[in-house]
N, C-alpha and C positions, 0 to 999 in steps of 0.2 A: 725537553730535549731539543738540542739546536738541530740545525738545517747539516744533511748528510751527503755529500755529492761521491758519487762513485760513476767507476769510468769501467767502460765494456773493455774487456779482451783486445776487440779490434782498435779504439780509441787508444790503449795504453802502446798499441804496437804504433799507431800512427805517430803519436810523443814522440816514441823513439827513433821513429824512419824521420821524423819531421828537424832533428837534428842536423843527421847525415845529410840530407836535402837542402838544408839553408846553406849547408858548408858547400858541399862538391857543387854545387849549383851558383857559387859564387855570390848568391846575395848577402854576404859575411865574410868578409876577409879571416874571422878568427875563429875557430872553434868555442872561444868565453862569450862574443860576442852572440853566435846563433844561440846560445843555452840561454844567455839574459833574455832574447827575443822569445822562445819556448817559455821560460819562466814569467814572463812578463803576463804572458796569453792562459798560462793555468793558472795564476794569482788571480787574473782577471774572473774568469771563472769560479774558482772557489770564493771568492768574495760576490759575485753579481747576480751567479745565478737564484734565481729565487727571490731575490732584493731587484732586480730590474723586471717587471714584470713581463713576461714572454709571449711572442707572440705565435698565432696559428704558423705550422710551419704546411709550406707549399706543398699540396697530392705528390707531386714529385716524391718526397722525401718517406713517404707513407715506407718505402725500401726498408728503411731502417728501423721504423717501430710506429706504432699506432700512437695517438694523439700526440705528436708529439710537437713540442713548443721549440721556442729558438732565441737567443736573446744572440745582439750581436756588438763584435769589439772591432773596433775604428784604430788599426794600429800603427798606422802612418797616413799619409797621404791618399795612397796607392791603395792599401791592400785592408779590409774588411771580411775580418772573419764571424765565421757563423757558428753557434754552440747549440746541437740540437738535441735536445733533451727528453725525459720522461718522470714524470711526478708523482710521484704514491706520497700524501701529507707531507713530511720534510725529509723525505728521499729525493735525489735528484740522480738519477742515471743518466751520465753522459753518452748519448749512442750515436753520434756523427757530428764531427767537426769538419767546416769547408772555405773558402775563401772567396771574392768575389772574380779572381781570376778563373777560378775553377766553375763557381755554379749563379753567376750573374741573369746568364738567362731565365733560370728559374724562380728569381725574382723578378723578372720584368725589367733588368738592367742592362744598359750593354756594357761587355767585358770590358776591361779597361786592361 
């Protein structure tokens, strides 16, 4: 059986808000435009995670779920998102997605 990624509740709402927010927030002039960027970032995850192997994610994050790992997408210049996950054999539960704008500190980075 292949590798299975499933996304929490809160994750599928974040998807959704995550639209809204590219657009009213101006970093997207088009509505097609913020979906390819959305789209771009869940392709990236259904194909990575699992296949890039992950790493400890920071006590910080402990919030979201226990052991859980993180592999991360480099989507321009600027902005590096985080995909923080949980693994039962080839289950992958997506339980917190972030950006470096948002949780830099908690790697040890300054915000950009």
């Amino acid at each position: 059986m292949g590798k299975i990624v499933i996304y929490s509740e809160e994750i599928n709402l974040f998807i959704k808000e995550l639209l809204v927010i590219l657009f009213e927030k101006k970093y997207f002039g088009f509505p097609d435009s913020a979906k390819a960027y959305k789209d771009k970032l869940i392709s990236y995850i259904e194909k990575y995670v699992g296949i890039i192997p992950g790493k400890n994610a920071p006590k910080y994050f402990d919030r979201y779920g226990n052991n859980l790992k993180y592999i991360s997408y480099k989507a321009n210049k600027t902005t590096t998102w985080y995909i923080f996950y949980q693994q039962r054999e080839n289950v992958f539960l997506i339980r917190y997605i972030t950006n470096n704008h948002a949780a830099a500190q908690y790697f040890g980075y300054v915000n950009v």
